[in-house]
C-alpha positions as semicolon CSV with decimal commas, in nm:
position;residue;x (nm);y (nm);z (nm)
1;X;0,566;1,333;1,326
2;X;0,759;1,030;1,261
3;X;1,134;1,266;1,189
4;X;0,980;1,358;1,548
5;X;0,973;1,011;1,698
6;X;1,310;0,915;1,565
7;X;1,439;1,242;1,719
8;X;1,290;1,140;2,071
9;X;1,387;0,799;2,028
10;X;1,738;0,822;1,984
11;X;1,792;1,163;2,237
12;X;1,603;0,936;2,534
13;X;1,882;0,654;2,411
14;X;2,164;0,901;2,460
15;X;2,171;1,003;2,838
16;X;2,255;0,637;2,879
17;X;2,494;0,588;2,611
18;X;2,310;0,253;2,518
19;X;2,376;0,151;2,167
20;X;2,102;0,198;1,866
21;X;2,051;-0,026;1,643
22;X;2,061;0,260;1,344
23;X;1,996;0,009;1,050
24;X;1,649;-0,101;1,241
25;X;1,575;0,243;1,325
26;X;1,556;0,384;1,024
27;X;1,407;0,079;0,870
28;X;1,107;0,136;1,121
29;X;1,114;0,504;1,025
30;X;1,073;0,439;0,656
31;X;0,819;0,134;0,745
32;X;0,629;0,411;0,970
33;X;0,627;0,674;0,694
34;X;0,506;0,407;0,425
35;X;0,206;0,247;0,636
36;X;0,103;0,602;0,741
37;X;0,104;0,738;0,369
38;X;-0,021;0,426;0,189
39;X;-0,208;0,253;0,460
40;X;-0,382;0,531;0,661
41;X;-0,266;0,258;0,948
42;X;-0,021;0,451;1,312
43;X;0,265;0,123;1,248
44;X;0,339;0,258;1,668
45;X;0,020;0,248;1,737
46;X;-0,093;-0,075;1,505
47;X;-0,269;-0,375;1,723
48;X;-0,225;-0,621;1,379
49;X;0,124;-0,535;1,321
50;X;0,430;-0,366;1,477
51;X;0,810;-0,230;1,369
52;X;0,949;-0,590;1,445
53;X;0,701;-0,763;1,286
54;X;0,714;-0,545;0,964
55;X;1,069;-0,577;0,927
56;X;1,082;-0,959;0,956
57;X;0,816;-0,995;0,687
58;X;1,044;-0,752;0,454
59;X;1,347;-0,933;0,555
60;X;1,217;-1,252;0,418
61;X;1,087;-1,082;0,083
62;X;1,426;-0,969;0,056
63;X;1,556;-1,348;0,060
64;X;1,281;-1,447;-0,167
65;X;1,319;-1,176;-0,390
66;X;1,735;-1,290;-0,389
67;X;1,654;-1,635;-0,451
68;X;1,511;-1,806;-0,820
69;X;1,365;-2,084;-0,854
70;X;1,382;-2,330;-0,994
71;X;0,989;-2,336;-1,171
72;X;1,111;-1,974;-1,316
73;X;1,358;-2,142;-1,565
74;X;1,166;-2,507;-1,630
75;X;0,779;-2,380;-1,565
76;X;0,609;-2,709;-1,542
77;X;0,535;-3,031;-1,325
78;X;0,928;-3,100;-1,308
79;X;1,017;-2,723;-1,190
80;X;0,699;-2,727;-0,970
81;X;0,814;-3,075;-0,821
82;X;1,183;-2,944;-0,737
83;X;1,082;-2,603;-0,592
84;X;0,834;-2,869;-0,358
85;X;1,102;-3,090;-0,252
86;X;1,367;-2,823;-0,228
87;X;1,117;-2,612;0,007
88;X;1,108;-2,270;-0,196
89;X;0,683;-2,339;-0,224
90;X;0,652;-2,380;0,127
91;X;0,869;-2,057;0,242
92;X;0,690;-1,910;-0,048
93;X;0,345;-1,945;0,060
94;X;0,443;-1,864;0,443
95;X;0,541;-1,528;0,310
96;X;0,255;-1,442;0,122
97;X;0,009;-1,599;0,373
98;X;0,177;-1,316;0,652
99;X;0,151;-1,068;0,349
100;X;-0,237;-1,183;0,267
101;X;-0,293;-1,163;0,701
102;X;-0,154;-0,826;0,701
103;X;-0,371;-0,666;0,362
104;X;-0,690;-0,862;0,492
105;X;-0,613;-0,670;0,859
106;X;-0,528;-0,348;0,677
107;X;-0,889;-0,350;0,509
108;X;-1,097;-0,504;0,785
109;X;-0,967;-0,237;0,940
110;X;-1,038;0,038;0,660
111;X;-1,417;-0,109;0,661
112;X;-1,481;-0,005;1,000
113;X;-1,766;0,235;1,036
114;X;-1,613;0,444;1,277
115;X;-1,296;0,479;1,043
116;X;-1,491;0,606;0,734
117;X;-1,578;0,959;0,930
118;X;-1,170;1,000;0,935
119;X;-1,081;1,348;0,737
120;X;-0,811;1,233;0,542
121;X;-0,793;0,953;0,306
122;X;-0,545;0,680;0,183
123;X;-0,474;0,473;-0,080
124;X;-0,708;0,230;0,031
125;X;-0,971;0,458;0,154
126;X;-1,005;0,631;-0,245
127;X;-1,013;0,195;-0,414
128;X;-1,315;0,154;-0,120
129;X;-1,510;0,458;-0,248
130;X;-1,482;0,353;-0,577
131;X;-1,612;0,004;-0,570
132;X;-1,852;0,131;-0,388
133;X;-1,994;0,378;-0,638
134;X;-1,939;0,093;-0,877
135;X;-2,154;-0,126;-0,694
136;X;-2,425;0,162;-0,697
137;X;-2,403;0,210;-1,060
138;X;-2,482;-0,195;-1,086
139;X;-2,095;-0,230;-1,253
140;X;-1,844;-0,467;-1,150
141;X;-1,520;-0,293;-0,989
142;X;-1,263;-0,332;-1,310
């Protein structure tokens, strides 16, 4: 379906010769394939998230991911205290606070009573079922 939706995509964007952006298009066709398989979640269809959206949050793991700090070589009050003045804690918790937004969406969405009567299951669907049956057998979910 998504192969499908690239297909369409780029033979409506022919006709008119306009250019494609081919690096963004096939980032939003692995970022579709992903959410679909792992989430359960339509990223074309999304209301919490869409393909712009998805990249920009990626993009700026990418830089994250690039860039050390400076906590990671002096743990402690002094690294702490330079990654604070240098900014790397506040870009740091930006990111994750659009990553924690998008996970708490993903399951308020997967909690949904109408979603649980879907026929196939994710990732997420499979952890919800079993800390459920947890919570029915009186253990904790481990």
């Amino acid at each position: 379906e998504e192969n499908d939706l690239l297909v369409k995509k780029l033979t409506e964007s022919s006709p008119t010769r306009s250019p494609v952006n081919l690096k963004k298009t096939l980032y939003t066709l692995v970022a579709s394939i992903v959410c679909r398989t792992v989430f359960g979640i339509n990223l074309h269809e999304c209301e919490f998230i869409d393909e712009d959206r998805i990249a920009d949050i990626a993009d700026k793991l990418k830089v994250l991911e690039n860039t050390s700090l400076f906590s990671d070589s002096f743990p402690g009050r002094i690294g702490r205290f330079v990654d604070w003045i240098s900014g790397q804690s506040k870009r740091l918790e930006n990111v994750f606070s659009e990553i924690n937004t998008f996970n708490e969406n993903v399951l308020d969405d997967h909690l949904q009573p109408e979603r649980r009567e879907q026929e196939s299951s994710d990732i997420i669907d499979v952890m919800i079922d079993m800390m459920s049956k947890q919570d029915e057998d009186g253990d904790s979910f481990k």
